[in-house]
C-alpha positions in Angstrom: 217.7 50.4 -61.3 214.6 48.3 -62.2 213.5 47.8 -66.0 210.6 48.4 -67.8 207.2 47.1 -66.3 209.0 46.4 -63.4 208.5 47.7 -59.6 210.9 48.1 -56.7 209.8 46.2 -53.9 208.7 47.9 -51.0 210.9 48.5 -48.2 210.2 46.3 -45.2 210.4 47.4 -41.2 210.9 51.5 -42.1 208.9 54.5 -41.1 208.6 57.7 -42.6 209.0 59.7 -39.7 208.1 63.2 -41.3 205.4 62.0 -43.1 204.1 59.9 -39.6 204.7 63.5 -38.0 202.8 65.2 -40.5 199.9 63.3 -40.1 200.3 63.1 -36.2 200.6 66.8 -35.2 197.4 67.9 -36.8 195.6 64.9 -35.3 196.9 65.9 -31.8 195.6 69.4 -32.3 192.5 68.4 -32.9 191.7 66.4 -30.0 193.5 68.4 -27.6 190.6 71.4 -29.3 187.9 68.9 -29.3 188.5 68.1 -25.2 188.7 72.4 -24.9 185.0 72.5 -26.7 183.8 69.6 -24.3 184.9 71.4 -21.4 183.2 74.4 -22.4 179.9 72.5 -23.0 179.8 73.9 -26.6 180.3 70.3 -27.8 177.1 67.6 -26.8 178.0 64.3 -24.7 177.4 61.9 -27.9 180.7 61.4 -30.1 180.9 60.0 -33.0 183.6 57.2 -32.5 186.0 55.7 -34.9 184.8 52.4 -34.1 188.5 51.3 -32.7 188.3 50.1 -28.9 191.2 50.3 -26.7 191.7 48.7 -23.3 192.8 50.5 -20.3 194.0 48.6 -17.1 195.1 50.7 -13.7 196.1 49.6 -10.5 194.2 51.9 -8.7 192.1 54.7 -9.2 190.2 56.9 -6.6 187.7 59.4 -8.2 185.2 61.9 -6.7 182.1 63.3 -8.1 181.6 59.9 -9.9 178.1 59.6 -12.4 177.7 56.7 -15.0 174.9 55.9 -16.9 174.5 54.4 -20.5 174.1 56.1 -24.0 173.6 54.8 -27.7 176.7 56.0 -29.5 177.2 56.5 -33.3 180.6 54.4 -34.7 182.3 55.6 -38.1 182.6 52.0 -38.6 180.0 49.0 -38.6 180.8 46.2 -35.3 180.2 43.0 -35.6 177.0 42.6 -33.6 176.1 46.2 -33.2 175.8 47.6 -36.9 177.3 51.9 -36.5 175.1 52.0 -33.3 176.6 50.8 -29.8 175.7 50.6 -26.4 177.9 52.2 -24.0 178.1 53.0 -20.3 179.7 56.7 -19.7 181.6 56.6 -17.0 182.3 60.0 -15.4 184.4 62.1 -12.7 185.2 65.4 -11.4 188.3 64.5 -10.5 190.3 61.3 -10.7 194.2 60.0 -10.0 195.1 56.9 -11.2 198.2 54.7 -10.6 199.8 52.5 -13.2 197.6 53.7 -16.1 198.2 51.8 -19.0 196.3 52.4 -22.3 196.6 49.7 -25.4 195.4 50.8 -28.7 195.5 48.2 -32.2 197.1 50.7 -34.7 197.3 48.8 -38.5 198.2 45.5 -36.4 201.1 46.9 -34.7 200.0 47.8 -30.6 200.6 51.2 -29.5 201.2 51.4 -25.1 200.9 54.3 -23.1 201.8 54.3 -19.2 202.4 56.3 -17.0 201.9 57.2 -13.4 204.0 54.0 -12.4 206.0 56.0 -9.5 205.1 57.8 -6.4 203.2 60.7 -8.9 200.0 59.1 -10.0 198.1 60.2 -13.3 195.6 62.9 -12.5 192.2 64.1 -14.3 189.3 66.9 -14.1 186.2 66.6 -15.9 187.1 63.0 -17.2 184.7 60.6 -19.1 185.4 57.3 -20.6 183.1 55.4 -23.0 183.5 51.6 -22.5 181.2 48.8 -23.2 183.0 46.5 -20.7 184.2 47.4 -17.4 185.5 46.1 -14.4 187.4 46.1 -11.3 186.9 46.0 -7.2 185.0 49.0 -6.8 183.6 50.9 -3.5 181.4 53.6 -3.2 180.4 56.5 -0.8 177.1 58.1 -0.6 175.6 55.6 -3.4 172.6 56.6 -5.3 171.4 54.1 -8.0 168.1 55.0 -10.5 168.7 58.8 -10.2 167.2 60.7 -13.6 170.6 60.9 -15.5 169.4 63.7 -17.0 169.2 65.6 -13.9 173.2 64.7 -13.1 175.8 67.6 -12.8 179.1 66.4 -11.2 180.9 67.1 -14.9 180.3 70.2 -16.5 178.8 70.1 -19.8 177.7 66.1 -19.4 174.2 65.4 -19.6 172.4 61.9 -19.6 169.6 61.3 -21.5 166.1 62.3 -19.6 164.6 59.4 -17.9 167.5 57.3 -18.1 168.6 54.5 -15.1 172.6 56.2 -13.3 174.8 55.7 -11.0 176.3 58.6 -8.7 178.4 58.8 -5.8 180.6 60.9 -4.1 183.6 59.2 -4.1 184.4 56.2 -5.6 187.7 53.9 -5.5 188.0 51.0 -8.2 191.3 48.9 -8.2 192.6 46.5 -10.6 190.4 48.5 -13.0 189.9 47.2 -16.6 187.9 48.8 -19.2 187.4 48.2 -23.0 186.8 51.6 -23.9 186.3 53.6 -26.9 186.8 57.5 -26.6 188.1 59.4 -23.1 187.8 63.2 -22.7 189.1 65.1 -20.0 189.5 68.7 -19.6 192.7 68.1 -17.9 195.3 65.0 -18.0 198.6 64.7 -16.7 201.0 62.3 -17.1 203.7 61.8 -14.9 206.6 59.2 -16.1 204.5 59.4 -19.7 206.1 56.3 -22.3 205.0 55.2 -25.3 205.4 52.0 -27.1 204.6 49.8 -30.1 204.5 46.2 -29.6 203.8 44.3 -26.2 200.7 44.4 -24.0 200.5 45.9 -20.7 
């Protein structure tokens, strides 16, 4: 009991599961309709992002039908240094598998980790796309082509670069110790085998 003009203090270290599901569910269901409409080239390329980067680190990832090129992106959010526009390099494949995926996202303070793909099953991807503003790794190409009209690339169905712009494309490409401060990822399919989540920690 508390008197008069008085407040309860507010209860340390607990979450409201139902509530966190509530809000959670929808959230899922929208991006899950949101990759469909990509997919089905009914949504453009440009996103508008929430403005909240997350870094993804693999061991090794081998991708084929790879495209990247850059694009001004819209953020819900102003960035230090960037106002709500940012640079960003979109990085694209038809196909991709990726071992020891790990993805870190800041959530209210508190870090949310995803792996998977840390056994003999490695992640897989169609039709996948990350939008990063840093990126790097040990990369090697096959059948290189740098300054190709990105407009006129077509590995990923539904992606289009803007006309005139400066791209990469290859046919294969295989990047290890891969790191990438990233902002959104769409993919028409991802699977995630040995799939664990997190909060607290780094990968």
């Amino acid at each position: 009991m508390t008197s008069l003009g008085q407040t309860a203090p507010a209860g340390l270290g607990r979450v409201r599961w139902r509530r966190f599901t509530i809000v959670l569910v929808p959230a899922i269901f929208l991006a899950v309709l949101l990759l469909m409409l990509t997919a089905q080239s009914v949504l453009a390329v440009s996103l508008n992002i929430s403005g909240r980067p997350f870094t993804v680190t693999a061991r090794l990832l081998h991708g084929r039908g790879f495209e990247q090129f850059g694009i001004l992106d819209h953020s819900a959010i102003e960035l230090p240094g960037h106002g709500h526009q940012i640079a960003l390099a979109a990085t694209a494949m038809r196909s991709a598998t990726i071992s020891h995926l790990c993805q870190v996202v800041n959530i209210g303070g508190v870090s949310m980790v995803i792996t998977a793909g840390n056994g003999r099953t490695p992640v897989s991807a169609t039709n996948l796309v990350v939008f990063a503003d840093r990126f790097s790794g040990d990369a090697s190409f096959e059948n290189l082509t740098l300054g190709q009209d990105a407009s006129t690339l077509h590995e990923v169905p539904g992606l289009r670069g803007p006309a005139g712009a400066f791209s990469l494309h290859a046919t294969t490409v295989t990047i290890s110790n891969l790191r990438q401060h990233a902002f959104a990822t769409t993919a028409s399919s991802f699977t995630l085998p040995g799939f664990r989540l997190r909060f607290g920690g780094s990968c």
